[in-house]
ZATORFI-634533 format. One line per field, with one value per residue: residue number from 1; residue in three letters; x, y, z of N, C-alpha, C, O in turn. Coordinates in steps of 0.02 Angstrom, whole numbers, plus 50000, padded with zeros to 5 digits. Atoms other than C-alpha are relative to their C-alpha. Last residue first. Layout:
residues N
resi: c(NUM, ...)
resn: c(ALA, ...)
nu: c(X, ...)
nv: c(Y, ...)
nw: c(Z, ...)
cau: c(X, ...)
cav: c(Y, ...)
caw: c(Z, ...)
cu: c(X, ...)
cv: c(Y, ...)
cw: c(Z, ...)
ou: c(X, ...)
ov: c(Y, ...)
ow: c(Z, ...)
//
This chain:
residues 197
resi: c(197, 196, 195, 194, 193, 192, 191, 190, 189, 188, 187, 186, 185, 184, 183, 182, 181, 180, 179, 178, 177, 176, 175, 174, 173, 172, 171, 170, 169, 168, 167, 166, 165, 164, 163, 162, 161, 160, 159, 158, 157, 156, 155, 154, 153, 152, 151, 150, 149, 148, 147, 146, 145, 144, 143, 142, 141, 140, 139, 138, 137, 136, 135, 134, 133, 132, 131, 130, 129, 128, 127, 126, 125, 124, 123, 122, 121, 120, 119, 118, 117, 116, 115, 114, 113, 112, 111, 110, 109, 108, 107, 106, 105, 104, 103, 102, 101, 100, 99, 98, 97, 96, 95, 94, 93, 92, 91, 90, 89, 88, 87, 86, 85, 84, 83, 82, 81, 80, 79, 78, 77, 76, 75, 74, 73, 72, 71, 70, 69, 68, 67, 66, 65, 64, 63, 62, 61, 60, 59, 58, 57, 56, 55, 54, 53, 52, 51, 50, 49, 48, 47, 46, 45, 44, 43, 42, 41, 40, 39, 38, 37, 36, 35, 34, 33, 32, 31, 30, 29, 28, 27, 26, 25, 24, 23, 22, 21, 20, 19, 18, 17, 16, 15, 14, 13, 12, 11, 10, 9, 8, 7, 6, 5, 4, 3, 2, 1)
resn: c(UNK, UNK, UNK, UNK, UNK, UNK, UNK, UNK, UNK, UNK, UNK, UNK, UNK, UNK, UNK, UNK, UNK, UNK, UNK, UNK, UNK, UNK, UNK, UNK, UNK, UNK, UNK, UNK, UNK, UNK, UNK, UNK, UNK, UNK, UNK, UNK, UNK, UNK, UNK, UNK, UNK, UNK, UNK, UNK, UNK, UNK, UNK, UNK, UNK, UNK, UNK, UNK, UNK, UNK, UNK, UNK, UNK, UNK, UNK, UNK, UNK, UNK, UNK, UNK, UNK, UNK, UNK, UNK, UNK, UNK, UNK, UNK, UNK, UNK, UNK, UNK, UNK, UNK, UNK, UNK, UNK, UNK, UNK, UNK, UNK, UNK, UNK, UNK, UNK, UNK, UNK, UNK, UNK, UNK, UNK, UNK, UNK, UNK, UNK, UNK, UNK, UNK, UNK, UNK, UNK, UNK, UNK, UNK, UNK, UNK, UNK, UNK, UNK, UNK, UNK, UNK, UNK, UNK, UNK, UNK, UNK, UNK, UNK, UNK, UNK, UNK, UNK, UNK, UNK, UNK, UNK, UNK, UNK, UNK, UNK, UNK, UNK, UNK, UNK, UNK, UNK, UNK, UNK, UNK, UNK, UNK, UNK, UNK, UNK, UNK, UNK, UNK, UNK, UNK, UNK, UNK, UNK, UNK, UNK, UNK, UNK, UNK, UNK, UNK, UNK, UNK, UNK, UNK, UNK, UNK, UNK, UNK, UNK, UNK, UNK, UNK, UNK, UNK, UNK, UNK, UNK, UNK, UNK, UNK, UNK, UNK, UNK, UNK, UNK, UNK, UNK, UNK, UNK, UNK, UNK, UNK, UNK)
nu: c(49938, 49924, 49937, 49953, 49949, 49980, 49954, 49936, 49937, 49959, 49961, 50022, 50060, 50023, 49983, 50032, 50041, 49965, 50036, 49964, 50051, 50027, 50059, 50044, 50062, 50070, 50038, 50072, 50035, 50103, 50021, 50028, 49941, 49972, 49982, 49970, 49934, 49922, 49972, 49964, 49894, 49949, 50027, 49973, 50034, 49999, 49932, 49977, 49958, 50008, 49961, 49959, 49949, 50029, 50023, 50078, 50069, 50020, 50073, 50075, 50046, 50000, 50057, 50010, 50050, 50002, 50066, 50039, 50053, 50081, 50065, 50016, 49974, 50023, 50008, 49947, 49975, 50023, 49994, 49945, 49979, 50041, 49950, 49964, 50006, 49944, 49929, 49977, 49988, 49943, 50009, 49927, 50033, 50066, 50036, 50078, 50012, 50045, 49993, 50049, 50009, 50024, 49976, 49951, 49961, 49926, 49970, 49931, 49959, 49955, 49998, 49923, 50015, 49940, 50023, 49960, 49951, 49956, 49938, 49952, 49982, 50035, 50015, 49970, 50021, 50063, 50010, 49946, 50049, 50048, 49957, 49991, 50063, 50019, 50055, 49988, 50043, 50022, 50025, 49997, 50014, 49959, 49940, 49932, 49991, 50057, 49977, 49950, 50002, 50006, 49926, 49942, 50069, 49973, 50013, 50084, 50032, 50068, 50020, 50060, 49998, 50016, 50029, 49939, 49997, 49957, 49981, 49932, 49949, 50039, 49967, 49914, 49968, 50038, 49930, 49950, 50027, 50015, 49927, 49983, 49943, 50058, 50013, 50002, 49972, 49992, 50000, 50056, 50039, 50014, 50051, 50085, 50022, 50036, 50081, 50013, 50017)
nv: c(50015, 50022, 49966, 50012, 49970, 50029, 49961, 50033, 49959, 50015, 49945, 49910, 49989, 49934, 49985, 49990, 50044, 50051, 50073, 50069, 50017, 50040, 50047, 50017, 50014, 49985, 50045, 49963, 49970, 49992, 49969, 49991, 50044, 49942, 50018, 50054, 50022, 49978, 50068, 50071, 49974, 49953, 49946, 49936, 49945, 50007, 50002, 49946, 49987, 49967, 50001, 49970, 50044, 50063, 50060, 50042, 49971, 50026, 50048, 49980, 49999, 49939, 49944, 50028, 49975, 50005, 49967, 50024, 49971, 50038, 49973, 49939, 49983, 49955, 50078, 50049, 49960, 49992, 50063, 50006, 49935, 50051, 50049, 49975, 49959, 50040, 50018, 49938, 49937, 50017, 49987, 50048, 50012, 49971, 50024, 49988, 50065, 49978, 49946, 49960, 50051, 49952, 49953, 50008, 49937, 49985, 49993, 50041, 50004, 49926, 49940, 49995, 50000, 50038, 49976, 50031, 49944, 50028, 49972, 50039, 49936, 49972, 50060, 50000, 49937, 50013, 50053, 49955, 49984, 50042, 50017, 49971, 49999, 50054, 50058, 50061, 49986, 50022, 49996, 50051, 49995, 50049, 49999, 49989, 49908, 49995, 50055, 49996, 49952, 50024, 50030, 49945, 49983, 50005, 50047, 50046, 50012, 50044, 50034, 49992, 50054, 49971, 50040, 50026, 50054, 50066, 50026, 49999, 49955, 49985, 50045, 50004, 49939, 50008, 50041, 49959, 49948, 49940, 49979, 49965, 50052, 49972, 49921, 49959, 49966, 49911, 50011, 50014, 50066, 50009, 49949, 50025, 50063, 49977, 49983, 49911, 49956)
nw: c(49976, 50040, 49995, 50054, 49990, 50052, 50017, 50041, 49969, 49952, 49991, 49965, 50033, 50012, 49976, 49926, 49971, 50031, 50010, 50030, 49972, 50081, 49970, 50058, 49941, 50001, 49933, 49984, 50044, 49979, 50042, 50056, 50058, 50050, 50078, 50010, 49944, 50024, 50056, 49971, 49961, 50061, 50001, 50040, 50049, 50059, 50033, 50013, 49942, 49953, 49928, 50000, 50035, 50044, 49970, 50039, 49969, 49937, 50033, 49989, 49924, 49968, 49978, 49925, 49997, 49958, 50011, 49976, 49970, 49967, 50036, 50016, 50060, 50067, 50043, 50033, 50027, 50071, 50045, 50013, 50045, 50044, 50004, 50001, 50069, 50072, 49973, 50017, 49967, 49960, 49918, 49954, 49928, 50016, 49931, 49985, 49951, 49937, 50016, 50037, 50041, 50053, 50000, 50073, 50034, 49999, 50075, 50007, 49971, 50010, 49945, 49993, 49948, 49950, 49924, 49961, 49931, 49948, 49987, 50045, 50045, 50023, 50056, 50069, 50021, 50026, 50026, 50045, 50037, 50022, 50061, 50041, 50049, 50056, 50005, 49971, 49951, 49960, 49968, 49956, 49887, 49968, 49950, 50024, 50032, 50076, 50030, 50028, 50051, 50090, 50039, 50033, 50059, 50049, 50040, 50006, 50074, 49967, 49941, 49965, 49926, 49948, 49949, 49968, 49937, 49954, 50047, 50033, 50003, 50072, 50040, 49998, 50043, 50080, 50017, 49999, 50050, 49981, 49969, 50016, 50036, 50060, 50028, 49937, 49992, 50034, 50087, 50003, 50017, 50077, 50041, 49987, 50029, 50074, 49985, 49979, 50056)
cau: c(50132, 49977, 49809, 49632, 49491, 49313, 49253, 49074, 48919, 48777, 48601, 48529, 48569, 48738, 48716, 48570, 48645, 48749, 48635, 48713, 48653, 48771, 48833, 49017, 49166, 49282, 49463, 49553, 49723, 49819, 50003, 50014, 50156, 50016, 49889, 49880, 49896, 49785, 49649, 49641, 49630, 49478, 49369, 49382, 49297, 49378, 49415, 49244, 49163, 48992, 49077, 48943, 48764, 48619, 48645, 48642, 48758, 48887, 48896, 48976, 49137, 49152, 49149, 49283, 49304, 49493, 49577, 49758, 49859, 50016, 50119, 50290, 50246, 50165, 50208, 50295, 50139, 50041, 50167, 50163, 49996, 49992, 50099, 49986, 49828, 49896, 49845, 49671, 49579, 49548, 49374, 49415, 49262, 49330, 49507, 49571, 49777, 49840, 50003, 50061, 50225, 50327, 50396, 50303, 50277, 50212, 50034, 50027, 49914, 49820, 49772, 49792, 49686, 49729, 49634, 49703, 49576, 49486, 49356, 49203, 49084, 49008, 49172, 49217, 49074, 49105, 49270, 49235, 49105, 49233, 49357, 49222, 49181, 49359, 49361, 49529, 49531, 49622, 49660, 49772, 49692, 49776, 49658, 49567, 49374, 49308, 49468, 49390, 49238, 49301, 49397, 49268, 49098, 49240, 49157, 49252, 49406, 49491, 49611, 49605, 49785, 49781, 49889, 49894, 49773, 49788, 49636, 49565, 49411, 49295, 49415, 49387, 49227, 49178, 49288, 49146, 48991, 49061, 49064, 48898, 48885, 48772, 48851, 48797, 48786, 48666, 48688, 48739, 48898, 48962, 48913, 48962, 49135, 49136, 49116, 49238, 49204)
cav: c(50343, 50420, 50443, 50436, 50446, 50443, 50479, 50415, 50463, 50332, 50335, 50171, 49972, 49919, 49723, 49682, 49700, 49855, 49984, 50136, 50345, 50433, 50552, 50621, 50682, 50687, 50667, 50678, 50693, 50667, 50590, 50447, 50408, 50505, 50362, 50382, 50560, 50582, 50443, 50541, 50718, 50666, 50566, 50389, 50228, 50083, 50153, 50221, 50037, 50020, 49975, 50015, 49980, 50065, 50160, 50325, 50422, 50305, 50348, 50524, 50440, 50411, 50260, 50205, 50215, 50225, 50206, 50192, 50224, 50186, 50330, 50241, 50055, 50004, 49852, 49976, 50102, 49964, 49925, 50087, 50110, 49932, 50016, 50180, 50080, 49959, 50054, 50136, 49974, 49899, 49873, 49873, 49958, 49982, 49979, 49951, 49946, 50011, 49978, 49856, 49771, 49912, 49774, 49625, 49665, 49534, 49565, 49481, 49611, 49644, 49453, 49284, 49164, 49197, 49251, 49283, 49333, 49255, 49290, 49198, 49319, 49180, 49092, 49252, 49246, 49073, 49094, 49266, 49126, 49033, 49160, 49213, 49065, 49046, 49201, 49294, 49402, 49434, 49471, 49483, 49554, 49585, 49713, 49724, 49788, 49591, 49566, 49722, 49672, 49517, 49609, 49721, 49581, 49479, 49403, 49462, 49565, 49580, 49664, 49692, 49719, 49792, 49746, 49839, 49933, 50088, 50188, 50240, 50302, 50140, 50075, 50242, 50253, 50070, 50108, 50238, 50145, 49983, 49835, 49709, 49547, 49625, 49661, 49497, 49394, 49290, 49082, 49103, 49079, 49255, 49321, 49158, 49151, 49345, 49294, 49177, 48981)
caw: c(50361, 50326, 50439, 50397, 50549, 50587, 50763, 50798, 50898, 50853, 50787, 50753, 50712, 50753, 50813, 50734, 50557, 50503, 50475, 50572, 50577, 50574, 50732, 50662, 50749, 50603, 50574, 50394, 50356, 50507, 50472, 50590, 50711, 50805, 50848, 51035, 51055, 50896, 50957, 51140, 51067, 50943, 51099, 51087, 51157, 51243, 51433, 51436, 51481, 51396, 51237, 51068, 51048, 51166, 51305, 51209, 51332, 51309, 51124, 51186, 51225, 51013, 50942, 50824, 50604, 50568, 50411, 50401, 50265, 50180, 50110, 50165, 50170, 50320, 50449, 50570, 50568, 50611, 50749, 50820, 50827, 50943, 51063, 51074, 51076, 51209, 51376, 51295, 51291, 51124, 51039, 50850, 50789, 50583, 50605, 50435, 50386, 50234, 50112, 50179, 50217, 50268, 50429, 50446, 50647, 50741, 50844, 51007, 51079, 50938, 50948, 50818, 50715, 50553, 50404, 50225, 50116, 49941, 49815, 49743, 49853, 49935, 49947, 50057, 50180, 50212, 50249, 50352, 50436, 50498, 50530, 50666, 50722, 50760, 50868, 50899, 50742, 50589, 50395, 50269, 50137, 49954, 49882, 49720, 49759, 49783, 49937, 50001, 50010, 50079, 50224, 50259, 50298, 50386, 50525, 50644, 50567, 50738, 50636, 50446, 50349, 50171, 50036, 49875, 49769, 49707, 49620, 49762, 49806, 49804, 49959, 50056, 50022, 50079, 50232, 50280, 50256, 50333, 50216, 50197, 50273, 50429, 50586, 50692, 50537, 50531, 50562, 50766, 50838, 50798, 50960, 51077, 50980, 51027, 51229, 51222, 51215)
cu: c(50050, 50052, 50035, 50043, 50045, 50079, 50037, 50067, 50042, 50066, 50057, 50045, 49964, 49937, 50017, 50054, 49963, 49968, 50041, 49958, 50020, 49953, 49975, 49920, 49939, 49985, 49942, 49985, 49953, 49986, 49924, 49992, 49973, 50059, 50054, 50000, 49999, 50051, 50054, 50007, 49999, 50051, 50062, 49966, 50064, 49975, 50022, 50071, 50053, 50041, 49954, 50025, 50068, 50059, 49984, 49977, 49937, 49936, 49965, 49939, 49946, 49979, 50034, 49940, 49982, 49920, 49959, 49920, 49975, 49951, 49957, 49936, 50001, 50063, 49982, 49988, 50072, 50052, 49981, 50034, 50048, 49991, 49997, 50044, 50077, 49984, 50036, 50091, 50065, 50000, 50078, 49995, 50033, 49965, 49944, 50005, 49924, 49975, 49943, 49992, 49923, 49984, 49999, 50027, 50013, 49990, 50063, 50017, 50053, 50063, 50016, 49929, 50062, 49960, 50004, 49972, 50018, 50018, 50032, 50060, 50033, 49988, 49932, 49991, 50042, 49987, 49972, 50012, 50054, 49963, 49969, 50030, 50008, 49924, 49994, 49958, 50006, 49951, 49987, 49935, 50024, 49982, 50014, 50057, 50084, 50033, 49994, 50057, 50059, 49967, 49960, 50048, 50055, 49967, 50020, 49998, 49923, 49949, 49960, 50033, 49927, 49991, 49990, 49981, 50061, 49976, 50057, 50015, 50060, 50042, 49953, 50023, 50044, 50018, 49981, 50068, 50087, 50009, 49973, 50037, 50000, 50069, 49987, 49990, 49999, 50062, 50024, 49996, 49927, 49979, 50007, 49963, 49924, 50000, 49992, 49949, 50006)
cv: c(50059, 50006, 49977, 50038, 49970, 50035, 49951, 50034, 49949, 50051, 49968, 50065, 50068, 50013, 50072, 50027, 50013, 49939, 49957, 49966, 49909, 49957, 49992, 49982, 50015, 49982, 50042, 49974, 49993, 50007, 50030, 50064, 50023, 49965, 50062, 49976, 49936, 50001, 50041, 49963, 49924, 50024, 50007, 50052, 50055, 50028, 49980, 50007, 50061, 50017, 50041, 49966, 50032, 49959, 49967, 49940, 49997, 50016, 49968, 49958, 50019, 49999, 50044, 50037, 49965, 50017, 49979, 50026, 49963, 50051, 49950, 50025, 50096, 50022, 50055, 49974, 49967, 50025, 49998, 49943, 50010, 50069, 49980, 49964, 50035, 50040, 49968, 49983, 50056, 50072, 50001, 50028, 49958, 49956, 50039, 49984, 50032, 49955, 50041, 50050, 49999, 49916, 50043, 50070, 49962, 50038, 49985, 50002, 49957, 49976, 50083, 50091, 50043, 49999, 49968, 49993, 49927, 50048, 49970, 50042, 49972, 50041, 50041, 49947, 50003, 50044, 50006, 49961, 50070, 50003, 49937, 50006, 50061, 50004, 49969, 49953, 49956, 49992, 49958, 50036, 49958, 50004, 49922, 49986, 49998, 50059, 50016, 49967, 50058, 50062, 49972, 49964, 50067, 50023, 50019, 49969, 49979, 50038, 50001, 49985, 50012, 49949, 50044, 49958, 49957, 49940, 49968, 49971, 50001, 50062, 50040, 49957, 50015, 50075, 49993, 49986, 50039, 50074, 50067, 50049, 50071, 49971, 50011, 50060, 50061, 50024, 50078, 50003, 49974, 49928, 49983, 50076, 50009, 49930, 50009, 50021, 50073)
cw: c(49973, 50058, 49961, 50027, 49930, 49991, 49942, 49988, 49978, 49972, 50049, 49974, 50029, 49948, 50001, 50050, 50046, 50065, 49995, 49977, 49978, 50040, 49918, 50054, 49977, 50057, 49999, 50086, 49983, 49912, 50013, 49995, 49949, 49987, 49960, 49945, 49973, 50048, 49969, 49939, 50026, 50030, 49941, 50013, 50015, 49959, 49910, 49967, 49965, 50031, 50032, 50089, 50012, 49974, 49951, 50048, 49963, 50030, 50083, 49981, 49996, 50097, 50047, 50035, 50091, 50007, 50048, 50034, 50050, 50051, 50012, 49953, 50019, 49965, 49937, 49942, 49973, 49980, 49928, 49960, 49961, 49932, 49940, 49960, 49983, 49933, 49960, 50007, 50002, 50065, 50038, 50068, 50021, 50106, 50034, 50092, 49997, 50029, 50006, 49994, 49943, 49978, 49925, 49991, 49931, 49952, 49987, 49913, 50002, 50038, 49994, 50055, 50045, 50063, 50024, 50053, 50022, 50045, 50072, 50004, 49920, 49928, 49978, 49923, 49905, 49948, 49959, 49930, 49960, 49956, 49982, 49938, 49977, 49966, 49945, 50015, 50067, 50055, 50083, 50056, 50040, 50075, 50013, 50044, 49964, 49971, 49926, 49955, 49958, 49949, 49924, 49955, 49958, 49930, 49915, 49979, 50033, 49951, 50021, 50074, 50030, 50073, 50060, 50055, 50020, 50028, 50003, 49936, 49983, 49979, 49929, 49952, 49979, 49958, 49928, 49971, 49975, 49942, 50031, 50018, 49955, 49944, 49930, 49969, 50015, 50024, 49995, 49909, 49959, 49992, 49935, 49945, 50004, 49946, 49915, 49970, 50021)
ou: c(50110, 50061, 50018, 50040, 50027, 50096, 50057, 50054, 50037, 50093, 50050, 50078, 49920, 49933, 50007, 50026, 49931, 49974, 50055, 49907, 50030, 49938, 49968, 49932, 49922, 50014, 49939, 50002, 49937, 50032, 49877, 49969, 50012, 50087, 50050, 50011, 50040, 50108, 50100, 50044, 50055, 50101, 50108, 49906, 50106, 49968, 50075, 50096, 50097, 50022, 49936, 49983, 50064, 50078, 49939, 49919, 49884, 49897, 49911, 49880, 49909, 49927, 50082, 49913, 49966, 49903, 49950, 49907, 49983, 49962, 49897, 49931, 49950, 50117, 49971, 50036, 50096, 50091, 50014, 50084, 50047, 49997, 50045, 50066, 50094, 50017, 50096, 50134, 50116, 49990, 50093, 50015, 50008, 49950, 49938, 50026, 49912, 49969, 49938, 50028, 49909, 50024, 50049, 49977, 50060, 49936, 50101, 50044, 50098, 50116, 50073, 49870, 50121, 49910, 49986, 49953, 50000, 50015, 50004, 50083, 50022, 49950, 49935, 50006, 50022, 49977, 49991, 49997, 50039, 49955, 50009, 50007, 49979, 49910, 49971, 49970, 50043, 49902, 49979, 49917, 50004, 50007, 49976, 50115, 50107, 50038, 50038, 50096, 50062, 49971, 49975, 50069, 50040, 49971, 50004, 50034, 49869, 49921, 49918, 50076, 49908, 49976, 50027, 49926, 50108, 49951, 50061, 49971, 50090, 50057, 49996, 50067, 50060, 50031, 50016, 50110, 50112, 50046, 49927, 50026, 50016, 50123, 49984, 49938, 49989, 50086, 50082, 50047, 49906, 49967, 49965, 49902, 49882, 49984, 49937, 49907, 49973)
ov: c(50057, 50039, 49919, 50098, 49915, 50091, 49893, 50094, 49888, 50045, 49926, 50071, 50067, 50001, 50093, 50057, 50065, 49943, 49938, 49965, 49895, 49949, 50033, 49977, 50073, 49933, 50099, 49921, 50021, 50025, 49990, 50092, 50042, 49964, 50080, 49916, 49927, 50003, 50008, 49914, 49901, 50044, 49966, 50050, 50053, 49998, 49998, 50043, 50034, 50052, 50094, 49952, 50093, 49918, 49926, 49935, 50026, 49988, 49940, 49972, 49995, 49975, 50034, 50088, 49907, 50074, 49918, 50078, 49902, 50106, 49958, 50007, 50125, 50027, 50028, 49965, 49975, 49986, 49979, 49944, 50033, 50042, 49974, 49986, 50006, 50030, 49959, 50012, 50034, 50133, 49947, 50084, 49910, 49897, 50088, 49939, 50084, 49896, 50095, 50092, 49975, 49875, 50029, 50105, 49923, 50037, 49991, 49965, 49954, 49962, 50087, 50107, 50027, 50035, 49912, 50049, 49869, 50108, 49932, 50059, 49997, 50044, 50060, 49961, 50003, 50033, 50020, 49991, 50063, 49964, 49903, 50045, 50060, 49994, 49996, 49906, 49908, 50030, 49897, 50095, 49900, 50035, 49875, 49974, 50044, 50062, 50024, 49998, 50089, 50060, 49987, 49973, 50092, 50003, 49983, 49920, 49997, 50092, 50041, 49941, 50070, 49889, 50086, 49931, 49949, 49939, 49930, 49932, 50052, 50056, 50053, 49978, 50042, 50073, 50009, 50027, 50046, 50086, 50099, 50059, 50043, 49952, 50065, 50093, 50109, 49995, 50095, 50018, 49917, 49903, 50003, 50082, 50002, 49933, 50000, 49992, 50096)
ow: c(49988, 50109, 49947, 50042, 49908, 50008, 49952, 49982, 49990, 49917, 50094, 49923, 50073, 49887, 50058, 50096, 50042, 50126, 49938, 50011, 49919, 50099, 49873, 50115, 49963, 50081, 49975, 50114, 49931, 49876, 50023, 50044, 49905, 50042, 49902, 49947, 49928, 50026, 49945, 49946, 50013, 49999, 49937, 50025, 50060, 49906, 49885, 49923, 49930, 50079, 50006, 50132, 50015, 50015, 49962, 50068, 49969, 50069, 50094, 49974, 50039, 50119, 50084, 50014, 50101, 49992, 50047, 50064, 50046, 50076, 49998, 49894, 50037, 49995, 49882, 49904, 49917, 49953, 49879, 49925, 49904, 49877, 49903, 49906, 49932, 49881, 49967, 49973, 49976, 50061, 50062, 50084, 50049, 50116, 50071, 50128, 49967, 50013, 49975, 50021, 49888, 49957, 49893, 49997, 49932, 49922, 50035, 49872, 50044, 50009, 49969, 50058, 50042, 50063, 50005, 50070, 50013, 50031, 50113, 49949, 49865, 49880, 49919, 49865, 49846, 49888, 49902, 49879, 49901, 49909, 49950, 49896, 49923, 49906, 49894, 50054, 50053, 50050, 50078, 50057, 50039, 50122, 50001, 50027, 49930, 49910, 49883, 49919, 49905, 49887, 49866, 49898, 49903, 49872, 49868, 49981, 50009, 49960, 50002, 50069, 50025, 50078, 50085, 50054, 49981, 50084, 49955, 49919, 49963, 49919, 49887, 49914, 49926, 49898, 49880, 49954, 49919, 49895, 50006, 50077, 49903, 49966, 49900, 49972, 49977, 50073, 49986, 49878, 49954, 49936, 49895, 49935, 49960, 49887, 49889, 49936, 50067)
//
């Protein structure tokens, strides 16, 4: 079992079955919808709210109990997503196929962000988006929720080197304050981000 089988093995849901604050703006904000891509989705508390708001989700992750309860989550709702079992690192490429991606605390270390940037940006539609909510190096110095290991957090010059294919048009360095289940639950140092293809 990997380690995020053993975190979503349990009934609740780790980060809470409702959509992050920030993505939730984003999807309530537009008046487009189209298809959006999730990775390592989880448990899938974005993708089906997005599903509910209009979009076409594919979605993934590489823990079965996580697309388990995503499932679940979605019947709940009485809506549907796509969701695969599957990796960043062995993403394929549909080529302009959506028309935004989400990557709401996608843990990746620093040596495939670049690669893996490049791909989104493959699989988007001219004027797609992608909407970026990561922690910040300065969450380290809470000790509480969030990567303890430096190489998977963000500072605002390291996510525009390794996300510039994209368009900037918003970035933030934020401290909010999180409720999403037991697993973010506090203050926490954040860098929010929207880029175009």
């Amino acid at each position: 079992m990997n380690r995020w089988d053993e975190r979503y093995g349990k009934d609740e849901y780790y980060y809470g079955d409702k959509p992050n604050e920030f993505l939730k703006q984003f999807i309530d904000s537009q008046g487009f919808k189209g298809r959006m891509l999730l990775p390592a989705e989880g448990e899938g508390r974005n993708a089906v709210y997005a599903s509910i708001s209009g979009w076409q989700v594919d979605a993934f992750d590489t823990s079965e109990k996580a697309k388990e309860k995503a499932i679940q989550l979605a019947k709940r709702f009485n809506t549907r997503i796509n969701y695969n079992i599957d990796s960043i690192e062995y993403f394929q490429v549909r080529p302009e196929y959506y028309n935004a991606a989400v990557l709401i605390y996608t843990h990746m270390p620093r040596n495939i962000r670049s690669e893996f940037s490049l791909k989104l940006w493959e699989s988007m539609h001219i004027g797609g988006k992608l909407i970026m909510e990561v922690f910040s190096l300065k969450q380290l110095d809470r000790n509480t929720f969030g990567p303890k290991d430096p190489d998977f957090l963000y500072t605002k010059d390291s996510l525009l080197k390794e996300f510039s294919c994209f368009r900037t048009e918003l970035i933030s360095e934020e401290t909010i304050n999180l409720d999403e289940g037991v697993g973010h639950k506090g203050e926490a140092d954040v860098i929010r981000f929207i880029g175009r293809k």
